[in-house]
KOLGU-4560 file (N, C-alpha, C; in nm, 3 decimals, padded with zeros to 5 digits):
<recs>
<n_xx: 03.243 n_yy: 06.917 n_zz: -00.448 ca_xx: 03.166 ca_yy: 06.871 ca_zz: -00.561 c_xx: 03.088 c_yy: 06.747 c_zz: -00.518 mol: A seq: 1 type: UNK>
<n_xx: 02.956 n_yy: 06.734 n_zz: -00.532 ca_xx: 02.888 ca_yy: 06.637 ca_zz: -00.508 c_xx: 02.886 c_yy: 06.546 c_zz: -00.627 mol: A seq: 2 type: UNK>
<n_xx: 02.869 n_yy: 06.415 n_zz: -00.581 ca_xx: 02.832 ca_yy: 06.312 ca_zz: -00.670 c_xx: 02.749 c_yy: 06.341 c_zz: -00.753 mol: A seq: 3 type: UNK>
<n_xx: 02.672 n_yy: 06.411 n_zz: -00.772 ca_xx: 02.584 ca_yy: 06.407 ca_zz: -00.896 c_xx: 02.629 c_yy: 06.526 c_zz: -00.980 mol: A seq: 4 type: UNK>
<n_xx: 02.689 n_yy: 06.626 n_zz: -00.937 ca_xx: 02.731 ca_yy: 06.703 ca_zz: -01.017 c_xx: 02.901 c_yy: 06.626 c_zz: -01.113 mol: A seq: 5 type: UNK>
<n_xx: 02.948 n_yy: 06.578 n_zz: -01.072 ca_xx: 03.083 ca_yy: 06.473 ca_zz: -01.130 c_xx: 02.999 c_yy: 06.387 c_zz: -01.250 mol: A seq: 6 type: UNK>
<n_xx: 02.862 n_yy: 06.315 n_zz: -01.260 ca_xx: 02.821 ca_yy: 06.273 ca_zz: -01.347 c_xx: 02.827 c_yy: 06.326 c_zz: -01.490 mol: A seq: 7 type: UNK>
<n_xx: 02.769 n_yy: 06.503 n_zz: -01.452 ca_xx: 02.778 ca_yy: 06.533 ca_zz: -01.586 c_xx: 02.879 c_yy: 06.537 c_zz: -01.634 mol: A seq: 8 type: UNK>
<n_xx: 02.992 n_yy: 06.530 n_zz: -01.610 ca_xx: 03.143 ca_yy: 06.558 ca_zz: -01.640 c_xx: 03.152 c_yy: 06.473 c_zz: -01.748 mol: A seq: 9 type: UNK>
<n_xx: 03.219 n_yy: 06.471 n_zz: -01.850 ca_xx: 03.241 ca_yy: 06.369 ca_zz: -01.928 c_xx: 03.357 c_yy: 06.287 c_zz: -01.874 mol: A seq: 10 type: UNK>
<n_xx: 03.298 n_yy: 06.121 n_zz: -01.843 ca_xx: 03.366 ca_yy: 06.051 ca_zz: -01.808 c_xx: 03.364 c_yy: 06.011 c_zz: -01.681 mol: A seq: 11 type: UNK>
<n_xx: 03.284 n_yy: 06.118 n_zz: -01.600 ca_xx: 03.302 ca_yy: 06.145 ca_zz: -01.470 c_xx: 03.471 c_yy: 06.185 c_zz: -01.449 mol: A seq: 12 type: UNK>
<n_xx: 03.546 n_yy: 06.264 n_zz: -01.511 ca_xx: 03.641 ca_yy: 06.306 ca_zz: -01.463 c_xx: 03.625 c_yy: 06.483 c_zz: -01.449 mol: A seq: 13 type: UNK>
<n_xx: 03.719 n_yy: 06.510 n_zz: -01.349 ca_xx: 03.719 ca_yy: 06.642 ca_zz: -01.338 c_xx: 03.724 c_yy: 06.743 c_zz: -01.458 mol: A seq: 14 type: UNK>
<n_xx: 03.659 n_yy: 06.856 n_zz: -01.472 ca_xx: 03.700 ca_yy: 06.904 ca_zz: -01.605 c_xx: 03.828 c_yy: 06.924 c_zz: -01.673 mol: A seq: 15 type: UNK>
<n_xx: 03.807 n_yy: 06.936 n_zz: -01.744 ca_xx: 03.915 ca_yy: 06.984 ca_zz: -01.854 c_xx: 03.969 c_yy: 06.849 c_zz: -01.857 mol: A seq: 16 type: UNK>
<n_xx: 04.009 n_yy: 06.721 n_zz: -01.790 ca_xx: 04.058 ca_yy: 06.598 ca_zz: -01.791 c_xx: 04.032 c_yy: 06.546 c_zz: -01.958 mol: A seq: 17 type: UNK>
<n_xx: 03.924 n_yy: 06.536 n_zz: -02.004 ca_xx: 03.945 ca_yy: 06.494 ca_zz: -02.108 c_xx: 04.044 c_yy: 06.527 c_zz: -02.211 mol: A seq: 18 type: UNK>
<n_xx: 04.037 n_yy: 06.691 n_zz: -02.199 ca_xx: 04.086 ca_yy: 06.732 ca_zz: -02.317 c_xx: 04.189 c_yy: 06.733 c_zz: -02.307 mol: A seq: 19 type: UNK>
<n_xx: 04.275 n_yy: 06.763 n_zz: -02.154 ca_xx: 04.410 ca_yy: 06.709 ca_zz: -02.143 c_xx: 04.441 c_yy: 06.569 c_zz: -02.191 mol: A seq: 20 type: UNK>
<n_xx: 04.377 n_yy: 06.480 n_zz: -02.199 ca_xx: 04.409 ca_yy: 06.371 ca_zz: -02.246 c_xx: 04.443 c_yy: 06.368 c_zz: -02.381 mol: A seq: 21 type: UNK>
<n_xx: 04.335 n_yy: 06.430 n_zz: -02.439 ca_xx: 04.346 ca_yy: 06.406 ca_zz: -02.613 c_xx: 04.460 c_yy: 06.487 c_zz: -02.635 mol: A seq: 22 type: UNK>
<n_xx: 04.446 n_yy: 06.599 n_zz: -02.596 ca_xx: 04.577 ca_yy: 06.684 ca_zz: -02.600 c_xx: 04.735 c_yy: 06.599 c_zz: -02.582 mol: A seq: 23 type: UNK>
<n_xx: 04.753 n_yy: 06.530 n_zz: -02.490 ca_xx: 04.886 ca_yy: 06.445 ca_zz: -02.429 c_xx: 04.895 c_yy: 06.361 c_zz: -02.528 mol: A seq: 24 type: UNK>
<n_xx: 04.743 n_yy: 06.278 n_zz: -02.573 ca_xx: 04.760 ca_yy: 06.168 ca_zz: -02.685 c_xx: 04.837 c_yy: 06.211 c_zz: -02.804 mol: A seq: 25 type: UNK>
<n_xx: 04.795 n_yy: 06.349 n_zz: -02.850 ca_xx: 04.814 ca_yy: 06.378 ca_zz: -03.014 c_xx: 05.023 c_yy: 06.438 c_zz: -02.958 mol: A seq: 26 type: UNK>
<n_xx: 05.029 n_yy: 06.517 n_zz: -02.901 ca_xx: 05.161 ca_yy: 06.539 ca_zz: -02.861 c_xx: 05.240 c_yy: 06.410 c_zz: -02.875 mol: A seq: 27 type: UNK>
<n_xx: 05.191 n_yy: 06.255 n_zz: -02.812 ca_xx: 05.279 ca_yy: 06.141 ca_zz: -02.790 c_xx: 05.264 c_yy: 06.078 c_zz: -02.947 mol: A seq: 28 type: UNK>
<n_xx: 05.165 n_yy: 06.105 n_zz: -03.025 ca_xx: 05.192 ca_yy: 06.047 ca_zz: -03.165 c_xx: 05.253 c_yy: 06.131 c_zz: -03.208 mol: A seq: 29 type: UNK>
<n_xx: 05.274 n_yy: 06.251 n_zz: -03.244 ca_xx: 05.340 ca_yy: 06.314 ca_zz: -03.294 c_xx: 05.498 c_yy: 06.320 c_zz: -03.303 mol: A seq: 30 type: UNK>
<n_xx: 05.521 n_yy: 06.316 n_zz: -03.134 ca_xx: 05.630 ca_yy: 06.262 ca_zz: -03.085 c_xx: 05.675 c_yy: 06.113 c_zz: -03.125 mol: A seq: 31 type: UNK>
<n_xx: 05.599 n_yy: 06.059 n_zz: -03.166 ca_xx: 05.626 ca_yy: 05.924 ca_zz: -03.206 c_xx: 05.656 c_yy: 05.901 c_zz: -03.346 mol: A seq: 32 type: UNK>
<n_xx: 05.596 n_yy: 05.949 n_zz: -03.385 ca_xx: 05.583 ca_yy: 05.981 ca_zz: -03.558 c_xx: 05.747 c_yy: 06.045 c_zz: -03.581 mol: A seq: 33 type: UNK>
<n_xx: 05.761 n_yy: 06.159 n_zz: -03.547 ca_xx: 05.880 ca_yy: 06.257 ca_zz: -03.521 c_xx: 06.013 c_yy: 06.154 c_zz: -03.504 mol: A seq: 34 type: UNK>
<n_xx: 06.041 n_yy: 06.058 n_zz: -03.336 ca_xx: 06.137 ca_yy: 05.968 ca_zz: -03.347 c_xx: 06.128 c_yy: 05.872 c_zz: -03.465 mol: A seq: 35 type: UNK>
<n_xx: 06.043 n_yy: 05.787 n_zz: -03.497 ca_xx: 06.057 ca_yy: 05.705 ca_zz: -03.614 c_xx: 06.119 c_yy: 05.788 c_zz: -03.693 mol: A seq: 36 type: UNK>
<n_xx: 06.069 n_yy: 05.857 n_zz: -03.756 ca_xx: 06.145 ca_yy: 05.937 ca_zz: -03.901 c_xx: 06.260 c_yy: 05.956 c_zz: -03.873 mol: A seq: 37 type: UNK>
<n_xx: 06.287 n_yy: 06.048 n_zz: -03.744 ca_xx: 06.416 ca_yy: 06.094 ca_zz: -03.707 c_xx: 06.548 c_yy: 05.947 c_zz: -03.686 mol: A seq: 38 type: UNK>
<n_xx: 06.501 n_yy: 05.854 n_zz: -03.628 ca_xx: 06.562 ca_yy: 05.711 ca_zz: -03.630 c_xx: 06.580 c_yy: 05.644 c_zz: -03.787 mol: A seq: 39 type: UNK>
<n_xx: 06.452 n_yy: 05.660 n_zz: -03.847 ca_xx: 06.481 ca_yy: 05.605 ca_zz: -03.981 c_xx: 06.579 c_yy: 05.673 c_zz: -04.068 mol: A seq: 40 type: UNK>
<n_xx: 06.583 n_yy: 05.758 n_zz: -04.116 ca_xx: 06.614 ca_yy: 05.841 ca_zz: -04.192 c_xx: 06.635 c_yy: 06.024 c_zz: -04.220 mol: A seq: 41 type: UNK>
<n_xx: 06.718 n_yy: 06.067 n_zz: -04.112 ca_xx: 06.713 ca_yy: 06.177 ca_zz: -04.075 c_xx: 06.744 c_yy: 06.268 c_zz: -04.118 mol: A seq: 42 type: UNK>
<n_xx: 06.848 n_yy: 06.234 n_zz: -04.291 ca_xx: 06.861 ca_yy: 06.347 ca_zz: -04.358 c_xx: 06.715 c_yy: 06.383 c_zz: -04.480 mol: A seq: 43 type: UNK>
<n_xx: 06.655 n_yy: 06.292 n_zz: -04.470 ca_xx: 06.538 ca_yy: 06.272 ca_zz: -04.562 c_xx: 06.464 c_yy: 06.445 c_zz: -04.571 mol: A seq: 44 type: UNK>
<n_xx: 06.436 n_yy: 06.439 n_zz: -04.698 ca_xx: 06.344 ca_yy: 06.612 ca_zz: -04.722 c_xx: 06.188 c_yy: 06.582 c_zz: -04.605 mol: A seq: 45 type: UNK>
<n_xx: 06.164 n_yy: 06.411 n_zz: -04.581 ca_xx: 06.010 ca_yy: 06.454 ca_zz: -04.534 c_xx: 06.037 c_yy: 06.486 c_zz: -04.443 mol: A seq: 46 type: UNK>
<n_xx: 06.162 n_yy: 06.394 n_zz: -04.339 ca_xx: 06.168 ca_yy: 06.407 ca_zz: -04.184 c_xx: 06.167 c_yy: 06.560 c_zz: -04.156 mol: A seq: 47 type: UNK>
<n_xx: 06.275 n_yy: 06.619 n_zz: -04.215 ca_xx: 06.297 ca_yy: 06.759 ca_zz: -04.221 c_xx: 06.130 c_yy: 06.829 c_zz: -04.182 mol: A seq: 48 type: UNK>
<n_xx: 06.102 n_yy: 06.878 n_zz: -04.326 ca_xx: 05.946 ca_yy: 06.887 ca_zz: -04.349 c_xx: 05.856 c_yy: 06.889 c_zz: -04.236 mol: A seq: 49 type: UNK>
<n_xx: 05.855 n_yy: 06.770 n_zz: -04.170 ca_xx: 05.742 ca_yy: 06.724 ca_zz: -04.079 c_xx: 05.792 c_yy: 06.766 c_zz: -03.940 mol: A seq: 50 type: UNK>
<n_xx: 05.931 n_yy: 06.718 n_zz: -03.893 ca_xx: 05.978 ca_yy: 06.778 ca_zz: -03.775 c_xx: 05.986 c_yy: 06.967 c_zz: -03.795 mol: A seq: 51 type: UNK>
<n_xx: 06.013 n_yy: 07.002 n_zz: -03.857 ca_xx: 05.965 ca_yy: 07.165 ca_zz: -03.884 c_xx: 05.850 c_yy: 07.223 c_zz: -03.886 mol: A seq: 52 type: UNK>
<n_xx: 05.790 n_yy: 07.128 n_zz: -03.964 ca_xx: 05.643 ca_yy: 07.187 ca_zz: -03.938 c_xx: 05.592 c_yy: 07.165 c_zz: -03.803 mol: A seq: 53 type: UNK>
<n_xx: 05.612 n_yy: 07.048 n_zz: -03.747 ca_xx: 05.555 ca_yy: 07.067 ca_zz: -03.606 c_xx: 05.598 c_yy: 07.149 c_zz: -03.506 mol: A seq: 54 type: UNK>
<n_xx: 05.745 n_yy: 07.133 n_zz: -03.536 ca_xx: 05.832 ca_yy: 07.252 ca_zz: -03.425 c_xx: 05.766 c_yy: 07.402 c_zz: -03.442 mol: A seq: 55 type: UNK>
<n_xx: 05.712 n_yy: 07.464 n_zz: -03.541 ca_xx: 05.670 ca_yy: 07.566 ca_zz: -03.626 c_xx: 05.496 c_yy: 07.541 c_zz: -03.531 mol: A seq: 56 type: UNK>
<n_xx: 05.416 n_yy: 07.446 n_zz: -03.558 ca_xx: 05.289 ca_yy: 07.457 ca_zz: -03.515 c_xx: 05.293 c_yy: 07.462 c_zz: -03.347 mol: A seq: 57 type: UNK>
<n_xx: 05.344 n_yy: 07.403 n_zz: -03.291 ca_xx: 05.407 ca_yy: 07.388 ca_zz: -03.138 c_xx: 05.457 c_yy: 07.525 c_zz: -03.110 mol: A seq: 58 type: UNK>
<n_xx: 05.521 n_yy: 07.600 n_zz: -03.183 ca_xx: 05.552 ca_yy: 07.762 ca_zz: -03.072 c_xx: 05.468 c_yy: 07.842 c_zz: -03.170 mol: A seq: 59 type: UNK>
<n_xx: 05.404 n_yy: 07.790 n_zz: -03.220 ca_xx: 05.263 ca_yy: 07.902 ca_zz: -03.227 c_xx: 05.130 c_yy: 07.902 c_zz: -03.166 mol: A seq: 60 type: UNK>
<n_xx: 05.143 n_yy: 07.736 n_zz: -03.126 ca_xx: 05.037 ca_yy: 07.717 ca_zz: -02.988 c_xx: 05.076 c_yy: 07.786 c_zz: -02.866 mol: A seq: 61 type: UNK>
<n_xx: 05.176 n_yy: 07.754 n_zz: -02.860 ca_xx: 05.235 ca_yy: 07.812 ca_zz: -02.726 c_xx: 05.255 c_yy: 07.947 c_zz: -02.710 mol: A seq: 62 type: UNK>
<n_xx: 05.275 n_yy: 08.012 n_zz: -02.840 ca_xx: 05.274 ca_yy: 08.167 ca_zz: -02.829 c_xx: 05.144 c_yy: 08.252 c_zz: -02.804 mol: A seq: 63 type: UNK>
<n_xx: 05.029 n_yy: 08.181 n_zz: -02.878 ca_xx: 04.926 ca_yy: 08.174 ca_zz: -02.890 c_xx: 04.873 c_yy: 08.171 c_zz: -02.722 mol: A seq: 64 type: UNK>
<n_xx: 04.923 n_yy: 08.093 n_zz: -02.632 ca_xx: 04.816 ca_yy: 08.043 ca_zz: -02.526 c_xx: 04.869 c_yy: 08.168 c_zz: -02.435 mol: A seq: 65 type: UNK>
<n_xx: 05.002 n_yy: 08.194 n_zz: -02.438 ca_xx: 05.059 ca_yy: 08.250 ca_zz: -02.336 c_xx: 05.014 c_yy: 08.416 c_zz: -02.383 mol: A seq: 66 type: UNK>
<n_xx: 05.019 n_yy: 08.408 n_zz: -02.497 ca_xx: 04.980 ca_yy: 08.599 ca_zz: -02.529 c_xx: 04.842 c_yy: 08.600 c_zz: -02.527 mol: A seq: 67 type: UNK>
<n_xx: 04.775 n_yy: 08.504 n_zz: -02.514 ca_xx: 04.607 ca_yy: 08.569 ca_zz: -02.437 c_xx: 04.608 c_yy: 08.562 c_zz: -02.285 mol: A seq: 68 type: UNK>
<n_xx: 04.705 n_yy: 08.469 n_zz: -02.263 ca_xx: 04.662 ca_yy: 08.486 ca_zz: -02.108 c_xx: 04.729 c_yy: 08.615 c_zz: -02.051 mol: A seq: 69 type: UNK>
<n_xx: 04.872 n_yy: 08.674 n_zz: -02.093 ca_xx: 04.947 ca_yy: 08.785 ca_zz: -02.072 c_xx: 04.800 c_yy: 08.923 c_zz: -02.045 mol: A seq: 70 type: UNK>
<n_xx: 04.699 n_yy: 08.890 n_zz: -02.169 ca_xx: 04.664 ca_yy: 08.992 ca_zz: -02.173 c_xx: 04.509 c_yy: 09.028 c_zz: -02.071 mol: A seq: 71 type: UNK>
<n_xx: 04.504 n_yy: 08.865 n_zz: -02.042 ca_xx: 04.371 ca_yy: 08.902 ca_zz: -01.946 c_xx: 04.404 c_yy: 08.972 c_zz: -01.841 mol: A seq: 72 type: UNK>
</recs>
């Protein structure tokens, strides 16, 4: 890869770099969000709620990524 082609990159990082980032970011708040509650108050209806729902959105990404790639 030449130097001028790395420019267009956003950031000048290799592709996909960004979006791994934002991706890692929202996982570590989430994860963060998730311990607080879970530390604060863990029999609580929200903690419940919110740690479920994410556990729930998380293996449907993941089911999601892996059953398109199965199928290419």
């Amino acid at each position: 890869m030449t130097p001028d082609e790395r420019v267009e990159e956003p950031l000048g990082l290799p592709r996909g770099s960004v979006r791994a980032l934002m991706s890692m970011g929202v996982v570590l708040v989430a994860g963060g969000i998730a311990a607080f509650l879970l530390a604060h108050d863990p029999a609580s209806d929200l903690t419940k709620m919110v740690v479920g729902g994410w556990a729930t959105a998380l293996g449907n990404v993941i089911g999601f990524y892996f059953g398109t790639r199965s199928a290419t």
